[in-house]
N, C-alpha and C positions, 0 to 999 in steps of 0.2 A: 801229543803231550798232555797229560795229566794236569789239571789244575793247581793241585798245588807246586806241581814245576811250575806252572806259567805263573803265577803268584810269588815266587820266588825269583823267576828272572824281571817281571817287572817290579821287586822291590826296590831295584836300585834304579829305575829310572822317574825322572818327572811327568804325570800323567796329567795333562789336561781334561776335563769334562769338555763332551761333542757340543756343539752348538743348540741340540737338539736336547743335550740334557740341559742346557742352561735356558733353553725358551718352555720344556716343560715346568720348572719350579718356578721360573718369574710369571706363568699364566698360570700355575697352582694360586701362586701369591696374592695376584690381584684376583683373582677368582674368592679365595679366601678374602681380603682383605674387604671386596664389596660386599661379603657376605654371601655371595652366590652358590654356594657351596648345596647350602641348606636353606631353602627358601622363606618357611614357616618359622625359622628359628633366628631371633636376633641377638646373633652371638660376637657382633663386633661393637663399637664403643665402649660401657664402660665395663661391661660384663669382661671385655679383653684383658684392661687393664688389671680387674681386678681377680679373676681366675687364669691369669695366663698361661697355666700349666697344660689346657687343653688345646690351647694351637700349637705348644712345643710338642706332645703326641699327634696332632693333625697332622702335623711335620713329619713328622717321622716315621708316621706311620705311611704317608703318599711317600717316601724318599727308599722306606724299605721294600716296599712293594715294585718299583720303578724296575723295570726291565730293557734292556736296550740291546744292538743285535751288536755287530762286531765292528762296524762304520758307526755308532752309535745312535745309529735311529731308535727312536721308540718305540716298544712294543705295546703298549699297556696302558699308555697314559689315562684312559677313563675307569679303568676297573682301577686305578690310583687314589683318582680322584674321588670316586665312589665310594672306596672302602675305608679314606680321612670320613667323607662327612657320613658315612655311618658310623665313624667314633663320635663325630662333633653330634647328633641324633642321639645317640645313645646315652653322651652326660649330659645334654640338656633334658633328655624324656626318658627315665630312668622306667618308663614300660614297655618302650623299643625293646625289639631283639635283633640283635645283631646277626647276620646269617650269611654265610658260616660265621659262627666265633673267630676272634681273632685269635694267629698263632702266637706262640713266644715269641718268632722271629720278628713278627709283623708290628710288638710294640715296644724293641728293644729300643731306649733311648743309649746310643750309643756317643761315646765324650771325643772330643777334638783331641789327636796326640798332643800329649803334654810337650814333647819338642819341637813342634810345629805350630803349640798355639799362638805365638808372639812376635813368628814372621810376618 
């Protein structure tokens, strides 16, 4: 079956995240949140607050890269992890290079469905 069949027969049902995707973003999180991420770079307190735009791409950038197999184990979680904090490297040291460059896909901020945001 072609993906976009299988993408279409699980539209209608409710898909939970594997355990394994929910323990790779909560140890993104706190990995992130202690600032572990990027060691030399102190990019949590008020820097958070006040640029927060860069952890919303951190995010999403580890969440688009995230690969999982068909039980939902992980495949990838450190080249994840890796490829946020060389976004978070690269706006805090604007003479970093990033390597490879990032794709389009890799910094799409993609929005909550509108008829799901309020359940």
């Amino acid at each position: 079956m072609g993906f976009l069949n299988k993408k279409k027969e699980l539209k209608d049902e409710n898909i939970k995240m594997s355990s394994h995707v929910s323990g790779a973003v909560r140890q993104f999180a706190m990995s992130f949140a202690r600032g572990d991420l990027v060691k030399d770079i102190d990019y949590t307190g008020d820097v958070l607050k006040e640029e927060s735009s860069f952890a919303e791409q951190a995010f999403a950038i580890f969440m688009n890269n995230l690969e999982m197999d068909g039980t939902g184990n992980i495949l990838n979680y450190k080249y994840c992890e890796n490829r946020a904090a060389q976004y978070i490297r690269g706006y805090f040291d604007r003479e970093y290079t990033i390597e490879p460059p990032f794709e389009s896909w890799e910094v799409e901020l993609y929005p909550v469905s509108e008829e799901y945001y309020n359940k």
